[in-house]
Each structure stands twice: as structure tokens, then as C-alpha cells.
C-alpha positions as CSV (number, residue, x, y, z in Angstrom):
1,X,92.1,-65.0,-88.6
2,X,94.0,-67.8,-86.9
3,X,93.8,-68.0,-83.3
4,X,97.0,-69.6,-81.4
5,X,98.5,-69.9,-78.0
6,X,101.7,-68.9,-77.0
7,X,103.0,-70.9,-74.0
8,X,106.5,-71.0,-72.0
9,X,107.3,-73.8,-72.1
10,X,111.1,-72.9,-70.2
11,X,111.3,-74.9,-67.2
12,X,113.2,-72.5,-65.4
13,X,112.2,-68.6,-66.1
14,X,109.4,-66.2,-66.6
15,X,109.6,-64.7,-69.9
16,X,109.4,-61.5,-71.3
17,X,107.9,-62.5,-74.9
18,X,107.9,-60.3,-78.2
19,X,105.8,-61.8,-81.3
20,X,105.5,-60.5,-84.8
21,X,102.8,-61.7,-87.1
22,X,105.0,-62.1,-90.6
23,X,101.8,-62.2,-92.5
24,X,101.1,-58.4,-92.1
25,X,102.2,-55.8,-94.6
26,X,103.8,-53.8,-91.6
27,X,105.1,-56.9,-89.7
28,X,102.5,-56.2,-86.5
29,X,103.7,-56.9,-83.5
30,X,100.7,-59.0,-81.8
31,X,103.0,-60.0,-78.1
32,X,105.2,-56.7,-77.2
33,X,107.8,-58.0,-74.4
34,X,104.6,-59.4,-72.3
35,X,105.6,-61.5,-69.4
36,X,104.6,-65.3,-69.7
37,X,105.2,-67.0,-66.1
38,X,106.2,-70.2,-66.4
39,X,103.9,-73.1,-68.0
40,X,101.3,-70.2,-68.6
41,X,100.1,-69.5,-72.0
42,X,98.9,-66.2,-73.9
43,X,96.0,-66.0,-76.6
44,X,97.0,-64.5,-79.9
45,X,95.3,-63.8,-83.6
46,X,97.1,-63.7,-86.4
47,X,96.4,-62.9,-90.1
48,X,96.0,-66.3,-92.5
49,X,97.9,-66.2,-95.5
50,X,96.6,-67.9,-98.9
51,X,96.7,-71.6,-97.5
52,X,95.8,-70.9,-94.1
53,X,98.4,-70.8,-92.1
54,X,100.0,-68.2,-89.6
55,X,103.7,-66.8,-89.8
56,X,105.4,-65.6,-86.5
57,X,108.3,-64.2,-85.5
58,X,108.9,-64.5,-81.6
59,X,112.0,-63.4,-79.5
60,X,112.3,-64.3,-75.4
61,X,114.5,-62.8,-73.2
62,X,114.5,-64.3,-69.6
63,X,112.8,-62.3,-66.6
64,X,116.0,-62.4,-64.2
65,X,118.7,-62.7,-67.3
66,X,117.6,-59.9,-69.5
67,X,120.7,-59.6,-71.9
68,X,120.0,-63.7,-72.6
69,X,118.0,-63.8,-76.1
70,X,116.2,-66.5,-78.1
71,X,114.7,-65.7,-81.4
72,X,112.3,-68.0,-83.7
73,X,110.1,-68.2,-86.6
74,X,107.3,-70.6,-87.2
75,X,104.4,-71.5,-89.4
76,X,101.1,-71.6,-87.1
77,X,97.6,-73.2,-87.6
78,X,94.6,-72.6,-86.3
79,X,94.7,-73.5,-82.6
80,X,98.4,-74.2,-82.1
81,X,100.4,-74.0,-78.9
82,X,103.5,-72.2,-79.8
83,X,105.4,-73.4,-77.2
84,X,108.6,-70.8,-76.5
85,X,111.7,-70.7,-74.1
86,X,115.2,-69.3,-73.7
């Protein structure tokens, strides 16, 4: 298991924060639209594939502009900060 942080790093909004761990048969989602106030961060685990690394989906949607969406995907290692914003 990897172990990662998932920050906001927006400078403006909360977020409302949605992560999928790619590495999962079932695509598992690990965050599921969990508010992150600003510069605070969330623990998560996530499955290692064959060389050690994480794989993660994440989508944001602001806290007071809802219908605003930003969607990623990143390669983690073991203690990142994923930093995320809108």
C-alpha cells in the first residue's frame, strides 16, 4: 500500500474532492466528493502496482461554484502530496 496526501492547494475555494485509485480492478473510489478547506490536506492509501507507484484519478468541483470542474490523473509515490485545485 502507498500512503499519500491529498491537499488544496486552490488559493481561493474549499473543495469538494473525488479520487479514484486506477490501480484497482474496480476503479475504487478512495476520496468521494469530501470537502478539503483550503491549504488542508486528506490522508489516502492506495494500491502499488508492479513498480511501486500509485495511479489516481481526482476531479474538484469548487464549494460555492459547483457546476466549475477540474479533472486529473497522476502517478503517486509513497508519501506524496497531491496537491489539487479548480
Amino acid at each position: 500500500m502507498i500512503s499519500a496526501t491529498v491537499t488544496n492547494d486552490d488559493g481561493i475555494h474549499d473543495l469538494f474532492v473525488t479520487v479514484i485509485d486506477l490501480n484497482l480492478a474496480v476503479n475504487t473510489v478512495v476520496l468521494d466528493r469530501k470537502r478539503i478547506n483550503m491549504g488542508d490536506g486528506v490522508p489516502i492509501s492506495l494500491q502499488e502496482d508492479s513498480d511501486g507507484h500509485g495511479s489516481i484519478s481526482w476531479t474538484v468541483n469548487p464549494a460555492d461554484e459547483p457546476a466549475t470542474v477540474n479533472t486529473n490523473t497522476v502517478t503517486v509515490n509513497d508519501g506524496d502530496v497531491v496537491k489539487v485545485s479548480s
